[in-house]
PDB file as gemmi writes it, atoms N, CA and C in Angstrom:
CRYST1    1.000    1.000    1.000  90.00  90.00  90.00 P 1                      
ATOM      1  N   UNK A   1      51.660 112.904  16.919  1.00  0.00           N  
ATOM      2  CA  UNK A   1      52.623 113.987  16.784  1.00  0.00           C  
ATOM      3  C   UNK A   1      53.548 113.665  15.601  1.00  0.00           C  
ATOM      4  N   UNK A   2      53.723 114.434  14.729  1.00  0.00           N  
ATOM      5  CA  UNK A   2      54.616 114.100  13.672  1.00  0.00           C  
ATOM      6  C   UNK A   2      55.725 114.615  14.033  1.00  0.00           C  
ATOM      7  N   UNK A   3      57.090 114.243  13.256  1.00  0.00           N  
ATOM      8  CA  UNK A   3      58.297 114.770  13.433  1.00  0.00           C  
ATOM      9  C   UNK A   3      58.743 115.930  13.632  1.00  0.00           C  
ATOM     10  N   UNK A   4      59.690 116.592  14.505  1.00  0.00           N  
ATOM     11  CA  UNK A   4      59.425 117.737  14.470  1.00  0.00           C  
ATOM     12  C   UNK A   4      61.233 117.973  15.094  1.00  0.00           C  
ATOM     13  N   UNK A   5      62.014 119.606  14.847  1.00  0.00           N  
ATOM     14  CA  UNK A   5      63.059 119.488  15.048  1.00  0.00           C  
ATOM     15  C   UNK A   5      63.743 119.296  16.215  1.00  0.00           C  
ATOM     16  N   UNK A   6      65.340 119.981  16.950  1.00  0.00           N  
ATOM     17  CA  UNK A   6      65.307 119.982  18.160  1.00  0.00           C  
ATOM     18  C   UNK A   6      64.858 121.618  18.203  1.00  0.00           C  
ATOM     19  N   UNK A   7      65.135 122.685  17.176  1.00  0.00           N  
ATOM     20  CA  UNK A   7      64.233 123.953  17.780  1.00  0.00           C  
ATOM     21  C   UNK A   7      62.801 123.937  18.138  1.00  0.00           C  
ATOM     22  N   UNK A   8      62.175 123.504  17.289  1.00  0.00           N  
ATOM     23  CA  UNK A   8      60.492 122.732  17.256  1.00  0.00           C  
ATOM     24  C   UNK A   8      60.791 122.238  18.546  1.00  0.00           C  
ATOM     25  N   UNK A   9      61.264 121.190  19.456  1.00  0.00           N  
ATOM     26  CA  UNK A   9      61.450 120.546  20.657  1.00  0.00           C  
ATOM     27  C   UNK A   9      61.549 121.094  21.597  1.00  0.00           C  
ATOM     28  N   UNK A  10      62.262 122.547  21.602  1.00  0.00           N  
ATOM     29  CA  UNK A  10      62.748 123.848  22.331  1.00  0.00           C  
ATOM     30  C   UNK A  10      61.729 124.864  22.664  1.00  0.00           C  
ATOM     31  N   UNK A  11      60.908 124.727  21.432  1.00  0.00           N  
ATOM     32  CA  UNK A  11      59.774 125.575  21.560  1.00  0.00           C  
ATOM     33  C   UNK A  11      58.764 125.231  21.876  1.00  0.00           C  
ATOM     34  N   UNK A  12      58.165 123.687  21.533  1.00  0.00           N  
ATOM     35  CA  UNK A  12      57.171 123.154  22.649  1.00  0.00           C  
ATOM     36  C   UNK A  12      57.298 122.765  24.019  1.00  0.00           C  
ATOM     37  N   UNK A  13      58.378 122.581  24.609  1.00  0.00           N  
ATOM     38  CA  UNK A  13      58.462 121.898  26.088  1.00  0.00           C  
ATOM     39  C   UNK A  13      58.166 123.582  26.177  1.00  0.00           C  
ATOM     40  N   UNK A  14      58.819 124.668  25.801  1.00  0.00           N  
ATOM     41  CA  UNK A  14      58.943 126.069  26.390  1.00  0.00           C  
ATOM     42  C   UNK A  14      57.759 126.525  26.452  1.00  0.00           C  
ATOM     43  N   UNK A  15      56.350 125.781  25.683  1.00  0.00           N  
ATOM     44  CA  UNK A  15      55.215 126.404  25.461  1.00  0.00           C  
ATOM     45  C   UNK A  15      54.532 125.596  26.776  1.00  0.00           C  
ATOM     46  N   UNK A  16      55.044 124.221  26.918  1.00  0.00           N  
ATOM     47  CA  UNK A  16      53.898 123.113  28.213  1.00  0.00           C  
ATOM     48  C   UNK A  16      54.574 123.875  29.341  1.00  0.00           C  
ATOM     49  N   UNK A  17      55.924 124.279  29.451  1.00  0.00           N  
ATOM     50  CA  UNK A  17      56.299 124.665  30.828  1.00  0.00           C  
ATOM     51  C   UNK A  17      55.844 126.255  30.759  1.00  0.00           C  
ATOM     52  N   UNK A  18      55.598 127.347  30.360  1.00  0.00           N  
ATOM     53  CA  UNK A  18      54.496 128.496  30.451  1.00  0.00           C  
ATOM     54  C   UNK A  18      53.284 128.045  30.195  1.00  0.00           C  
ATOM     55  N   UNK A  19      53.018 127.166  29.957  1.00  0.00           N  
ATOM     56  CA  UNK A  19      51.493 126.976  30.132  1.00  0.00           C  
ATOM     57  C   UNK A  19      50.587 126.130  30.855  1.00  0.00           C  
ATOM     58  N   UNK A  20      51.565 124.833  30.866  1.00  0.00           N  
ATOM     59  CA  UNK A  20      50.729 124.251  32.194  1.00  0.00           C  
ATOM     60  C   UNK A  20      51.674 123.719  32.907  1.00  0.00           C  
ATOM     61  N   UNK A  21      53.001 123.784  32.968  1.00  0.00           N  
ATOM     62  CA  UNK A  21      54.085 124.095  34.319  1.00  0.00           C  
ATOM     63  C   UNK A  21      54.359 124.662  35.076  1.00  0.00           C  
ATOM     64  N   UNK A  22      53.847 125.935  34.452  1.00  0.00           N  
ATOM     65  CA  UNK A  22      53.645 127.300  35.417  1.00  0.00           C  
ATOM     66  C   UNK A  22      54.891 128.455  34.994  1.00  0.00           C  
ATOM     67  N   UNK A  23      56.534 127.305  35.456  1.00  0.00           N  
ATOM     68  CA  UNK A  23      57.101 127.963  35.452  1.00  0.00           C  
ATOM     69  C   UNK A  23      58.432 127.167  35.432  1.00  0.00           C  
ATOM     70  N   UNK A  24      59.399 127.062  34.560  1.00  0.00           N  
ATOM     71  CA  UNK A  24      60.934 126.477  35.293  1.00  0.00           C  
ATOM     72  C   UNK A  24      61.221 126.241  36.086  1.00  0.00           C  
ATOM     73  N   UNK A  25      61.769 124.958  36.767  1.00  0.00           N  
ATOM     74  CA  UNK A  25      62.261 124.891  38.144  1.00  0.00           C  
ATOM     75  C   UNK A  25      63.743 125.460  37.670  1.00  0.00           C  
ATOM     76  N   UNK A  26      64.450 125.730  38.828  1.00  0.00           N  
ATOM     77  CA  UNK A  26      65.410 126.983  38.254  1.00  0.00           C  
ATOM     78  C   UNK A  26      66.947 125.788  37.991  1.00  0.00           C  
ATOM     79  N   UNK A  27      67.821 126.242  37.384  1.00  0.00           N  
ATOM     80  CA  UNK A  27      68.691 125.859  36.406  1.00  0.00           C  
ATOM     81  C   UNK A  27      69.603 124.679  37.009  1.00  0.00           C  
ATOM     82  N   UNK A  28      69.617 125.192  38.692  1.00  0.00           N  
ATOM     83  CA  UNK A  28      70.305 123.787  39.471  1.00  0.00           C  
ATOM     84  C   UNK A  28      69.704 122.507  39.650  1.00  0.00           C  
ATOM     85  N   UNK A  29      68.539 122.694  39.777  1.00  0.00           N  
ATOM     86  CA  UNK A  29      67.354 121.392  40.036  1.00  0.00           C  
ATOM     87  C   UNK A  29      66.833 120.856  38.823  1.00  0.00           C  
ATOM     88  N   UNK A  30      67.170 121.740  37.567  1.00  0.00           N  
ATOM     89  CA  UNK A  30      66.889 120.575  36.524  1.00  0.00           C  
ATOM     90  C   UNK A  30      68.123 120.284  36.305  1.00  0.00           C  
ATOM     91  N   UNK A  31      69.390 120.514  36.325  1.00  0.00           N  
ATOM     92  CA  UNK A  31      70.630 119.930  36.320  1.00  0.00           C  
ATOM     93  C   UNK A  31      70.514 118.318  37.730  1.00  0.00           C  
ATOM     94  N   UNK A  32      69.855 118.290  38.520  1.00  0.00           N  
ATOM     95  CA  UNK A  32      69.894 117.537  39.576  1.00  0.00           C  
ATOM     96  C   UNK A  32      68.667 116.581  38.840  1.00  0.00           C  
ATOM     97  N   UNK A  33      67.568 117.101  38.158  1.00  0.00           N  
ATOM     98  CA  UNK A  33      66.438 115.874  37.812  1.00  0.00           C  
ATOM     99  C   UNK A  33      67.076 115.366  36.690  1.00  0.00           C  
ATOM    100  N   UNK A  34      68.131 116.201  35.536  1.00  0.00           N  
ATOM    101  CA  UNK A  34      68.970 115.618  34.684  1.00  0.00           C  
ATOM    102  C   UNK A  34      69.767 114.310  35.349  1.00  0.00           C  
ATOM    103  N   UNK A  35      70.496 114.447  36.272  1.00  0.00           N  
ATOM    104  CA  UNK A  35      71.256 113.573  36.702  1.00  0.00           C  
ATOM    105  C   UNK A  35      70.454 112.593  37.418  1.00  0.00           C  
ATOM    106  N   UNK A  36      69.315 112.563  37.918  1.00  0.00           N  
ATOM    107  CA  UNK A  36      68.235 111.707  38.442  1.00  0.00           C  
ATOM    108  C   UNK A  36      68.020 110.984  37.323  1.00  0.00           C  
ATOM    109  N   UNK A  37      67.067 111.628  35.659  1.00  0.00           N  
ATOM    110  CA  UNK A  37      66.352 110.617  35.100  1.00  0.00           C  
ATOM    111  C   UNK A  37      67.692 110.263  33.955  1.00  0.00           C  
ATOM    112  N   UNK A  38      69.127 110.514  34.132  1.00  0.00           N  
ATOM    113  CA  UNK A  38      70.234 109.745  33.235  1.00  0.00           C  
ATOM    114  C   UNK A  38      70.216 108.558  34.226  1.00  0.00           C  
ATOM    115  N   UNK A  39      70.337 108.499  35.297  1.00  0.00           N  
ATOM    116  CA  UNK A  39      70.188 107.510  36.551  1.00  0.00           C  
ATOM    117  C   UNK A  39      69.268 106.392  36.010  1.00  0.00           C  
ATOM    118  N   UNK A  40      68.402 106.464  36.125  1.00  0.00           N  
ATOM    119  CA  UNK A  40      67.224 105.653  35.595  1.00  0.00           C  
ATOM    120  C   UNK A  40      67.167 105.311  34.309  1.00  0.00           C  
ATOM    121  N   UNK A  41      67.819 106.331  33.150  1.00  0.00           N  
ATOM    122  CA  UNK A  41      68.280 105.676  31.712  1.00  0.00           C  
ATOM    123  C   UNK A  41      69.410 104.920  32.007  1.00  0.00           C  
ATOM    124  N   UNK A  42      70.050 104.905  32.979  1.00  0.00           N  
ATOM    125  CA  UNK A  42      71.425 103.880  33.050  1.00  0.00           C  
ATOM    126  C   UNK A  42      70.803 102.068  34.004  1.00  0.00           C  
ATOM    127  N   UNK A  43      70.004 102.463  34.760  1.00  0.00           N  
ATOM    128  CA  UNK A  43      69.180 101.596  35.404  1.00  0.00           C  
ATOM    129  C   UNK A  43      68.703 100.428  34.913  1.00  0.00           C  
ATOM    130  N   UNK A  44      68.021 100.955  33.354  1.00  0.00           N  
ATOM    131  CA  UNK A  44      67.089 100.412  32.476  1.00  0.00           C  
ATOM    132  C   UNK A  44      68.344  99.840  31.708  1.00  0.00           C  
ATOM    133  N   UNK A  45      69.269 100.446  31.351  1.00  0.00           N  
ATOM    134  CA  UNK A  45      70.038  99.713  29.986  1.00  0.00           C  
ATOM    135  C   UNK A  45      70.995  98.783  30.506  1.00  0.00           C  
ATOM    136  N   UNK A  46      71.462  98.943  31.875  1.00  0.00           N  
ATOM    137  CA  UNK A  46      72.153  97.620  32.567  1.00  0.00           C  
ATOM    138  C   UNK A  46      71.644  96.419  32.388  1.00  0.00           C  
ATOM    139  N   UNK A  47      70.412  96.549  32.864  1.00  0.00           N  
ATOM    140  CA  UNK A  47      69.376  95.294  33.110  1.00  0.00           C  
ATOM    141  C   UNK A  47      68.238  94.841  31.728  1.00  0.00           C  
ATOM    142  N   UNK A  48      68.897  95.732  30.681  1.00  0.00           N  
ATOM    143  CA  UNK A  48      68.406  95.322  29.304  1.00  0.00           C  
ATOM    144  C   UNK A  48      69.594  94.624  28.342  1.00  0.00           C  
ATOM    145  N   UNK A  49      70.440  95.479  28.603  1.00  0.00           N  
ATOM    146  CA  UNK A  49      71.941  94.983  27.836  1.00  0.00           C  
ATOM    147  C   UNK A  49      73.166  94.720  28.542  1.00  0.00           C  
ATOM    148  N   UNK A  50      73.247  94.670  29.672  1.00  0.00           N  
ATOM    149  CA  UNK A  50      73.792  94.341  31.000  1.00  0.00           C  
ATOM    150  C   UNK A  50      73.598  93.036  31.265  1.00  0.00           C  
ATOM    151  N   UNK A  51      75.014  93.167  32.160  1.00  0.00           N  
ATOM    152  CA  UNK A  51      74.261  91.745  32.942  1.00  0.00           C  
ATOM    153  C   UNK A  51      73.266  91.669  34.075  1.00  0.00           C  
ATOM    154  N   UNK A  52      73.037  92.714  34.596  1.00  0.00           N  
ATOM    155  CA  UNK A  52      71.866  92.504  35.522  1.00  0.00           C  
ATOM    156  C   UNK A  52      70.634  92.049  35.298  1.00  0.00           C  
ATOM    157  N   UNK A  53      69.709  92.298  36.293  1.00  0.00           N  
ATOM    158  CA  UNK A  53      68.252  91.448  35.901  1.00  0.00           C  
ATOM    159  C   UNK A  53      67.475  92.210  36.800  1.00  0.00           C  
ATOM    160  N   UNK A  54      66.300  92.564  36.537  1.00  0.00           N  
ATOM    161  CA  UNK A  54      65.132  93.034  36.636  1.00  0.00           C  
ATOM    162  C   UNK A  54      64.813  92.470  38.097  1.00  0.00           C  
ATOM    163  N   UNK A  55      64.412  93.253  39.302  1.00  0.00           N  
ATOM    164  CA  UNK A  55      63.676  93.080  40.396  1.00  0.00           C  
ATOM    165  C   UNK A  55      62.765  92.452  40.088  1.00  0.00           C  
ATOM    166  N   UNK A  56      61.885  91.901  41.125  1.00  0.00           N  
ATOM    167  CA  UNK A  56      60.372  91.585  40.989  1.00  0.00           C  
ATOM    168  C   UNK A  56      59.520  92.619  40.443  1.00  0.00           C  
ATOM    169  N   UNK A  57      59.721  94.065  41.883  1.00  0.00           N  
ATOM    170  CA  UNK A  57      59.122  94.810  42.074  1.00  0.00           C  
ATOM    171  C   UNK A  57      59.530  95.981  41.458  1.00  0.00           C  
ATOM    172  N   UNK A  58      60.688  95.927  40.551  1.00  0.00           N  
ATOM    173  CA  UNK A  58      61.123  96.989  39.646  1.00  0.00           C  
ATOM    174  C   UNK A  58      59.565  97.689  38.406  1.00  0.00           C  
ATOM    175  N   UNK A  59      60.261  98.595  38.161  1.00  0.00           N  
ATOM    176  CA  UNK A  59      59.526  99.405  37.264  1.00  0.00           C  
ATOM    177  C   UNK A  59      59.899  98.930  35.727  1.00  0.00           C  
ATOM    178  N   UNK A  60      59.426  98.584  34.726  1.00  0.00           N  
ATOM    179  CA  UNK A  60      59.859  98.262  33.569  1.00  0.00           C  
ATOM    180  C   UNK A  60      59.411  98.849  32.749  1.00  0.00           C  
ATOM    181  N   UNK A  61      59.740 100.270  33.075  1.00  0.00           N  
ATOM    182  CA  UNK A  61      59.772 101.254  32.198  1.00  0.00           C  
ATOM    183  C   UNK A  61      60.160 101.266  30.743  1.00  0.00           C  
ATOM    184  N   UNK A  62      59.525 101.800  29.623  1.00  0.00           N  
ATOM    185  CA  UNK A  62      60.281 101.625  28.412  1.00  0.00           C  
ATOM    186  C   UNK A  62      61.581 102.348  28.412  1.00  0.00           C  
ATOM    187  N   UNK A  63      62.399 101.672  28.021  1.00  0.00           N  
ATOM    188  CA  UNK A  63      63.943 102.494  27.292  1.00  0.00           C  
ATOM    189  C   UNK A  63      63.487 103.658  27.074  1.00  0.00           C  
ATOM    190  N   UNK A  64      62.734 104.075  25.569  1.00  0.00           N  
ATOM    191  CA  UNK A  64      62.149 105.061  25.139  1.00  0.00           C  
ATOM    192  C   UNK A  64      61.703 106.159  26.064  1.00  0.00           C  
ATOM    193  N   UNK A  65      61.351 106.046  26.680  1.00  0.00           N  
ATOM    194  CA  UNK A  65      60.451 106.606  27.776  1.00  0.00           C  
ATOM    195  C   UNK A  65      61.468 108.040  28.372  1.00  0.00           C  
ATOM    196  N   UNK A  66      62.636 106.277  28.954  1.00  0.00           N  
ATOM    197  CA  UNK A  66      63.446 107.298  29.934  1.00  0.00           C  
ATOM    198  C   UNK A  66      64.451 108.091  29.315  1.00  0.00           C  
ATOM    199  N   UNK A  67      64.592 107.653  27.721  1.00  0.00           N  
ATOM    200  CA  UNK A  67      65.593 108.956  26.726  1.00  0.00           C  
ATOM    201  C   UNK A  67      64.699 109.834  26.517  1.00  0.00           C  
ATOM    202  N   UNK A  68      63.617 109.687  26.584  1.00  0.00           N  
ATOM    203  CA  UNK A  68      62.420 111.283  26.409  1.00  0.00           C  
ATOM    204  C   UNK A  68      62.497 111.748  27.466  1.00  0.00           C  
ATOM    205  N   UNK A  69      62.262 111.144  28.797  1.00  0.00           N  
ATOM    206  CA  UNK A  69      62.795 112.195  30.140  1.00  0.00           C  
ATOM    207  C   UNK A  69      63.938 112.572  30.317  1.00  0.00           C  
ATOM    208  N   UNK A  70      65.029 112.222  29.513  1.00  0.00           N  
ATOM    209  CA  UNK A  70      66.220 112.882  29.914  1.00  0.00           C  
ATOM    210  C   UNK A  70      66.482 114.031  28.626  1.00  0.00           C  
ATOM    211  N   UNK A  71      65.573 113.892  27.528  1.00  0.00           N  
ATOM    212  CA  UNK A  71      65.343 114.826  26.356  1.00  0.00           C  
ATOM    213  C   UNK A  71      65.144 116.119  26.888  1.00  0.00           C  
ATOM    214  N   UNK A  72      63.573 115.618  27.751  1.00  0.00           N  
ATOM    215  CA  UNK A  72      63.156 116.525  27.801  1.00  0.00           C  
ATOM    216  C   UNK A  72      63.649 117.709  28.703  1.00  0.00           C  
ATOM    217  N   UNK A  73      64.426 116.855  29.996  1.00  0.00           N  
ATOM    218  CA  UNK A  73      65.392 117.931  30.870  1.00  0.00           C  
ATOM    219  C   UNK A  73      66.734 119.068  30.398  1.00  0.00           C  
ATOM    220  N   UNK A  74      67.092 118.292  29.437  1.00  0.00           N  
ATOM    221  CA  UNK A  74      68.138 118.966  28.544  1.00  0.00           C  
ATOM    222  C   UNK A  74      67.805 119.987  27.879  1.00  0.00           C  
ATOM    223  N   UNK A  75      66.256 119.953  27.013  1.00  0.00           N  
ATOM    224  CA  UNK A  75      65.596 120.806  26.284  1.00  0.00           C  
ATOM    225  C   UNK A  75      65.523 121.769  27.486  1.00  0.00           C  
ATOM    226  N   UNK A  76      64.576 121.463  28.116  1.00  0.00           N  
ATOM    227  CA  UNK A  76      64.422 122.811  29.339  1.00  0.00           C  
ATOM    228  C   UNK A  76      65.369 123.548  29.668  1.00  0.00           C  
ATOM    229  N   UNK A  77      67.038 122.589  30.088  1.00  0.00           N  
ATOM    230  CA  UNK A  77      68.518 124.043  30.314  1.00  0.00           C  
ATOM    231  C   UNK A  77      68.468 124.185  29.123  1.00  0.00           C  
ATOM    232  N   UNK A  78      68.232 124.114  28.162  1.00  0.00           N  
ATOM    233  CA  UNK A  78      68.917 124.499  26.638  1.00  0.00           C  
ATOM    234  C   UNK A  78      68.021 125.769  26.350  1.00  0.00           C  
ATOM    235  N   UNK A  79      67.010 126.151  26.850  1.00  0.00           N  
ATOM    236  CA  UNK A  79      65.856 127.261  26.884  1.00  0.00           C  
ATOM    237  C   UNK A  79      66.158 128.014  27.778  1.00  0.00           C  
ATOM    238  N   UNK A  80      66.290 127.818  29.353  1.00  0.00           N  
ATOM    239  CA  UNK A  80      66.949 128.648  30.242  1.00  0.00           C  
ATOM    240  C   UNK A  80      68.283 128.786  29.811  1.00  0.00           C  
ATOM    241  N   UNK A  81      69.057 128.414  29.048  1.00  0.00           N  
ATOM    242  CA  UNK A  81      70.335 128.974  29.381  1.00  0.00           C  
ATOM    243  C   UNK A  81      70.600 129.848  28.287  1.00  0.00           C  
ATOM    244  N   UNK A  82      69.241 129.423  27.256  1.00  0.00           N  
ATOM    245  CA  UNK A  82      69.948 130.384  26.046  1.00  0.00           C  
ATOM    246  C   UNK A  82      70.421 129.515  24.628  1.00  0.00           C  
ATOM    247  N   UNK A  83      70.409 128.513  25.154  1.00  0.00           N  
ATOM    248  CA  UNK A  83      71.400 127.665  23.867  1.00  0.00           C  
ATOM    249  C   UNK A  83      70.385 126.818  23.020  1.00  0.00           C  
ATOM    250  N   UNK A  84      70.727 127.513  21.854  1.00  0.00           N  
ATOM    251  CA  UNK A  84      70.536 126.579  20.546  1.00  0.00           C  
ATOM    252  C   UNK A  84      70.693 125.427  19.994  1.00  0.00           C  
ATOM    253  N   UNK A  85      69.906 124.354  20.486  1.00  0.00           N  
ATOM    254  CA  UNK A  85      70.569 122.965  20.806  1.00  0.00           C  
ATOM    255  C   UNK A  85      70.597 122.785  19.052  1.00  0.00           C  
ATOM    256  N   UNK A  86      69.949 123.091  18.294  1.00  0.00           N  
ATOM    257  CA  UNK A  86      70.094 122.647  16.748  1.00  0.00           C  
ATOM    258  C   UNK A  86      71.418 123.560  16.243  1.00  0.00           C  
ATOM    259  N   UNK A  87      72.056 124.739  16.332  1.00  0.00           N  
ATOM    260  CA  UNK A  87      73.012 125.265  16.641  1.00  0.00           C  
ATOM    261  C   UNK A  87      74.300 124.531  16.741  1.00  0.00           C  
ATOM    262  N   UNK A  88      74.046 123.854  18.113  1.00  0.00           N  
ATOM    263  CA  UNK A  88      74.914 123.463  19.294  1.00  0.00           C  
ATOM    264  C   UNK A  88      75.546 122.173  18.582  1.00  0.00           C  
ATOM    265  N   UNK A  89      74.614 121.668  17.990  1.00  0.00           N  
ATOM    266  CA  UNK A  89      74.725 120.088  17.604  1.00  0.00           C  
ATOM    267  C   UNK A  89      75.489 120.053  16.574  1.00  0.00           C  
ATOM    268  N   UNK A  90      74.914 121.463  15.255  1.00  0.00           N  
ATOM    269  CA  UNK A  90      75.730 121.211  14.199  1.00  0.00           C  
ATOM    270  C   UNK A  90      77.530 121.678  14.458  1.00  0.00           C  
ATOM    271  N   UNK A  91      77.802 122.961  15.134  1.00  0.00           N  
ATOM    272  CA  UNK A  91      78.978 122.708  15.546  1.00  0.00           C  
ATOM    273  C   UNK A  91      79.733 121.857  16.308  1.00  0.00           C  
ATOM    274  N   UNK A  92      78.785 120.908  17.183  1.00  0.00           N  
ATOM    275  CA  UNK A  92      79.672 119.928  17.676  1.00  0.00           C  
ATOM    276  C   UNK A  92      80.053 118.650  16.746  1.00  0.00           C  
ATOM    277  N   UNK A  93      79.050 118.476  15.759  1.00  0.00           N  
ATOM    278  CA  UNK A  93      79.325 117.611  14.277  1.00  0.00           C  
ATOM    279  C   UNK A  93      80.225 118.186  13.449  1.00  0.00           C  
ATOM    280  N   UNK A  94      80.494 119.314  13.833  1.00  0.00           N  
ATOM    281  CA  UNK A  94      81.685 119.621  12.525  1.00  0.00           C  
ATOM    282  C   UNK A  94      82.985 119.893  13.571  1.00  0.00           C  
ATOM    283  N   UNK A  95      83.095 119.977  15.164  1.00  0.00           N  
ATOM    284  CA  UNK A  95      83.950 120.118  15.704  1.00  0.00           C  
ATOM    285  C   UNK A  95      84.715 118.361  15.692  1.00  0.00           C  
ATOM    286  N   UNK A  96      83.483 117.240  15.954  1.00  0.00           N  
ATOM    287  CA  UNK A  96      83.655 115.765  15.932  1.00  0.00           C  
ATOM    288  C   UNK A  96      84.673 115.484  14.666  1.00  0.00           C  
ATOM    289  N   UNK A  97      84.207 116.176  13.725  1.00  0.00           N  
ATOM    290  CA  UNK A  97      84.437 116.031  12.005  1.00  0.00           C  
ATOM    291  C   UNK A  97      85.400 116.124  11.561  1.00  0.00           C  
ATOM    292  N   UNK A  98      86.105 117.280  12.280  1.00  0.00           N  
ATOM    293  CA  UNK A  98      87.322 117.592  11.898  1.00  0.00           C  
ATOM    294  C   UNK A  98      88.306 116.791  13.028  1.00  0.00           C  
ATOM    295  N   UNK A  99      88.214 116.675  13.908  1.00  0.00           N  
ATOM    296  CA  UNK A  99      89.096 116.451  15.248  1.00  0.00           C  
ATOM    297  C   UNK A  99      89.081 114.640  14.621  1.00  0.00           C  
ATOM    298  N   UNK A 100      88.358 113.874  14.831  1.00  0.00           N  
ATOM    299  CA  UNK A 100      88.055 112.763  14.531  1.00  0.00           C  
ATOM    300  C   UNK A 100      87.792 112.101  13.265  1.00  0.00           C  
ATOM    301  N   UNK A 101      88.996 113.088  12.295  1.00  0.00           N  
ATOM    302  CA  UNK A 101      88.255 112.213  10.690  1.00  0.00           C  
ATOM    303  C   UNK A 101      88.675 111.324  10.790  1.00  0.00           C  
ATOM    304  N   UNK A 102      90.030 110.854  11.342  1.00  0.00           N  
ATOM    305  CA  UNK A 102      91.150 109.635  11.056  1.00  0.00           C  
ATOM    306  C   UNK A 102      90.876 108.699  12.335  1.00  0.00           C  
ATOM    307  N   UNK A 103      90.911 109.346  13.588  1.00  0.00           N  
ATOM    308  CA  UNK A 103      90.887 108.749  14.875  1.00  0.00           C  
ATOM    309  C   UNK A 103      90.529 107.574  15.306  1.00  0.00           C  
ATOM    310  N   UNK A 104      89.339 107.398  15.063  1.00  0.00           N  
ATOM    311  CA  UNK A 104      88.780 106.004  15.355  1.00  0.00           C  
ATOM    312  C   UNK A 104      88.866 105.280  13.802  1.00  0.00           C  
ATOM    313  N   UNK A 105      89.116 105.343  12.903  1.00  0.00           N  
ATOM    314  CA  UNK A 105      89.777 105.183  11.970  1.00  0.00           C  
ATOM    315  C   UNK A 105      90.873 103.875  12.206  1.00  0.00           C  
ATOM    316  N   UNK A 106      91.538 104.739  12.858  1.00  0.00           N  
ATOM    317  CA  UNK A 106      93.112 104.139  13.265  1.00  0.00           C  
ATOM    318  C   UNK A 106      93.708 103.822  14.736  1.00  0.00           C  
ATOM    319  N   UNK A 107      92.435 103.155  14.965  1.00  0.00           N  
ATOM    320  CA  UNK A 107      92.281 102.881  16.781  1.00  0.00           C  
ATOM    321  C   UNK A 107      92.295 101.498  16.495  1.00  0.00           C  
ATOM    322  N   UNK A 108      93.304 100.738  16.779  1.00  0.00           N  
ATOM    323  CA  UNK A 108      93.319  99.174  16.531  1.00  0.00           C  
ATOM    324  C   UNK A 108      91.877  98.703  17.390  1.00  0.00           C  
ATOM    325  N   UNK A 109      91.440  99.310  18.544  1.00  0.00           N  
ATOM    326  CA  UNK A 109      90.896  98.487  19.667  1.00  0.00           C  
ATOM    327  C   UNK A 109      89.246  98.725  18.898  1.00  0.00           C  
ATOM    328  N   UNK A 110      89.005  99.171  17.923  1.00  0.00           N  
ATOM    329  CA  UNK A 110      88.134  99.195  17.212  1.00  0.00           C  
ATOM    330  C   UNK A 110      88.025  98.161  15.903  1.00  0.00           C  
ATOM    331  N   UNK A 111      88.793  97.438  15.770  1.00  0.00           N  
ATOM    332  CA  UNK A 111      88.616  97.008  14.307  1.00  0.00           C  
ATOM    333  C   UNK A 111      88.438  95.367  14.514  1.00  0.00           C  
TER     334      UNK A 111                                                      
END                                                                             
């Protein structure tokens, strides 16, 4: 698969879920598998960059893996709800941009 955008991203999950998903699970339950597979991206990065440590019988899932399952849940509300995540992103980079030119800048607890 070569590179491709977050509209490109918007428009293929939208093409696997009409075509061999069937159909959206509806807007509360991927908000609930959102908060399930961030769960499991938080799981993985404790016990990678954390101090915790890996079960025996744990899953050692790639990192990668579980930021593509939580990609991909986001993409899906971002299709049901309407929103333009390539859109979405550039105004929140120019909302960051302006609000935050100096901010962390001039945050002692940063330097």
């Amino acid at each position: 698969m070569s590179d491709i955008t977050l509209r490109e991203a918007q428009a293929q999950v939208d093409e696997w879920i009409t075509s061999t998903g069937v159909r959206y699970f509806n807007e509360l339950t991927n908000l609930g598998i959102l908060m399930e597979e961030t769960g499991e991206l938080a799981r993985h990065m404790v016990r990678t960059y954390g101090e915790q440590s890996y079960k025996a019988d744990d899953n050692k899932k790639a990192l990668a893996d579980e930021m593509a399952d939580v990609l991909w849940v986001l993409l899906c509300l971002a299709n049901q709800t309407g929103t333009d995540l390539t859109e979405a992103l550039k105004l929140n980079m120019e909302k960051k941009s302006s609000r935050d030119a100096t901010r962390h800048k001039e945050n002692d607890k940063l330097k």
